[in-house]
C-alpha positions in Angstrom: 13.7 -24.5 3.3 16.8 -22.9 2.6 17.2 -19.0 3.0 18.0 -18.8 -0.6 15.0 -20.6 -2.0 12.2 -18.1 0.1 10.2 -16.1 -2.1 8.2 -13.0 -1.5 5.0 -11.6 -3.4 4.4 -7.7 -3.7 3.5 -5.4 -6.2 6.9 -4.1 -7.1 10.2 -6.5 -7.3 12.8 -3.9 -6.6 10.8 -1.3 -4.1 10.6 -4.5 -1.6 13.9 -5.2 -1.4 15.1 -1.5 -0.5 12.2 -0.6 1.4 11.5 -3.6 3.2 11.8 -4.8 6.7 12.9 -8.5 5.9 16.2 -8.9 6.4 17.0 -12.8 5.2 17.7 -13.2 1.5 14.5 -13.5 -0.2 13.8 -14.0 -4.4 11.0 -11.5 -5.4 8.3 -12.8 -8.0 7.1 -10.0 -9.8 5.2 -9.9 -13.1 4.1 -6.8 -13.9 1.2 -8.0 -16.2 -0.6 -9.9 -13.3 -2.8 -8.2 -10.8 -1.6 -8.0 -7.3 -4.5 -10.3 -6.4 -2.5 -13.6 -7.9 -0.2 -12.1 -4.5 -2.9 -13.7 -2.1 -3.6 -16.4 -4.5 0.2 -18.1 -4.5 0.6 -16.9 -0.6 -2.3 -18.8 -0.1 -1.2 -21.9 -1.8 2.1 -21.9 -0.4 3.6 -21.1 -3.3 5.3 -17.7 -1.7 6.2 -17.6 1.7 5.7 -13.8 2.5 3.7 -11.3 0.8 3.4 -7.3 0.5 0.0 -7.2 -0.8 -2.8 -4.6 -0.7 -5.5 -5.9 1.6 -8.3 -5.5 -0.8 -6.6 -8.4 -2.7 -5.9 -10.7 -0.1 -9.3 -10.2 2.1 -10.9 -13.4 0.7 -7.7 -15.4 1.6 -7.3 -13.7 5.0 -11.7 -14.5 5.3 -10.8 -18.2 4.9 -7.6 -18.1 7.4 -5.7 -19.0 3.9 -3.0 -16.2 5.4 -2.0 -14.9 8.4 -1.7 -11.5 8.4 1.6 -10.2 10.8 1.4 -6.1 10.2 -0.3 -3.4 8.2 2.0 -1.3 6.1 0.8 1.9 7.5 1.5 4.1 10.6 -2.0 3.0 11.8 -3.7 0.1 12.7 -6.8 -0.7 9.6 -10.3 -1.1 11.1 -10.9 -4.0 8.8 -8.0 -5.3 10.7 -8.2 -3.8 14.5 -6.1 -7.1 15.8 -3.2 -6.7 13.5 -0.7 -4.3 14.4 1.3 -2.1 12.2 4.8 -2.8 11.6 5.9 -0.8 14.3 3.6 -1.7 17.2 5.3 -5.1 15.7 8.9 -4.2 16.6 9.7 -3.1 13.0 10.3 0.9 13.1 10.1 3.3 10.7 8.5 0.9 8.1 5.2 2.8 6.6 4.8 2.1 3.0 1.3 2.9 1.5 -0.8 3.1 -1.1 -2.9 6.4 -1.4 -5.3 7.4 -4.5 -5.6 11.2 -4.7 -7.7 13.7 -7.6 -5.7 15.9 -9.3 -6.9 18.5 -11.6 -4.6 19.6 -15.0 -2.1 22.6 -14.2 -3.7 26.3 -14.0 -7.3 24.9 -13.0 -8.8 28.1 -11.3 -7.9 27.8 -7.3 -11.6 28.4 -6.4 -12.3 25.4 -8.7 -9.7 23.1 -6.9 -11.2 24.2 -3.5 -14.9 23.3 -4.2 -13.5 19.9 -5.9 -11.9 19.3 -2.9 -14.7 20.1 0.0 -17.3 18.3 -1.6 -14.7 15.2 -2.2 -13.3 15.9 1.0 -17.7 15.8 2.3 -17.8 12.5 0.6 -14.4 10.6 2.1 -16.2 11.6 5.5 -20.1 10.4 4.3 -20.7 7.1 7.3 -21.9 4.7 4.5 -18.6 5.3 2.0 -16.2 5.7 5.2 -17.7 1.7 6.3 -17.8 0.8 2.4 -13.8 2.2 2.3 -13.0 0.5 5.6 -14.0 -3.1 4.5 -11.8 -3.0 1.7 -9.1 -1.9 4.0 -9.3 1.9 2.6 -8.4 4.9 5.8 -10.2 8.1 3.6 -7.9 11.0 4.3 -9.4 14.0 4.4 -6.5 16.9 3.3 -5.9 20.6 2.6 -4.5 21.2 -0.8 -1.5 22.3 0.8 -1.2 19.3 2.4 -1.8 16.9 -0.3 0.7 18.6 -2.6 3.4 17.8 0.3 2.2 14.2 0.6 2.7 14.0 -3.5 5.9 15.8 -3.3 7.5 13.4 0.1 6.7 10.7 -1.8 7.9 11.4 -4.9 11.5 12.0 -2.9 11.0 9.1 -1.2 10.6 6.5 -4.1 13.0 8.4 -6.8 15.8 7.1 -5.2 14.8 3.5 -5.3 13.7 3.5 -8.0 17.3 4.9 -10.2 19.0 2.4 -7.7 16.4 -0.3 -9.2 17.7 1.0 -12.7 14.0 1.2 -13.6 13.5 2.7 -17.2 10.3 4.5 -18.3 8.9 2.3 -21.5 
């Protein structure tokens, strides 16, 4: 196959191609009206050669040895994937690219309403059965200070802006 003619799967076609650690000339397929899970689907079928895909989507094809996984996105390994080293236990460094889902409450909610939102979510991310339940479907829980999570919101934000003008992305 010629360098050219390889195609990748992900979730986003420009944030791949700044952010990731493949170097040969790839074509991205990207349609942002079809689930992520078609990702595993076409990887799968050959119809992709590489894919950036969450592994809640590709767990069936990755059950079936449809797809081999090479390295988790993350700066740690996944329990649902203990074998499969990160990107830069792989040789790739300073590649961690994740997917996080946080609660946010509407501006000017009462501090001491934020904080009890956040223990008793916080009491819940670390409850054995949900913890197992998140770590099948390839889910770490994070357990964070307010503080904290209001940094992680505000790195990333940095972090993506600028790929995201270069990728001349326009809000519809």
């Amino acid at each position: 196959m010629k360098p050219s003619s390889r195609r990748v799967t992900s979730p986003g076609a420009e944030a791949p191609k700044r952010s990731s650690p493949i170097t040969a000339p790839y074509t991205a397929v990207y349609d942002p009206n079809v689930p992520d899970v078609t990702g595993s689907v076409d990887l799968a079928a050959g119809m992709v050669q590489l894919g950036m895909i969450a592994i809640g989507s590709a767990k069936g094809a990755i059950a079936k040895g449809q797809v081999r996984v090479l390295a988790v996105a993350g700066a740690r390994r996944l329990a649902a994937l203990p074998d499969v080293p990160t990107f830069d236990q792989a040789g790739v460094s300073g590649y961690d690219v994740t997917n996080w889902f946080g609660v946010m409450a509407p501006k000017g909610t009462p501090r001491d309403v934020v904080e009890l939102l956040n223990r008793h979510i916080g009491h819940a991310a670390e409850d054995p059965p949900v913890v197992q339940k998140l770590a099948a479907a390839g889910i770490l829980p994070m357990r964070e200070p307010v503080e904290q999570f209001q940094k992680r919101v505000n790195a990333d934000y940095a972090k993506w802006r600028d790929i995201v003008r270069e990728a001349g992305v326009k809000i519809q």
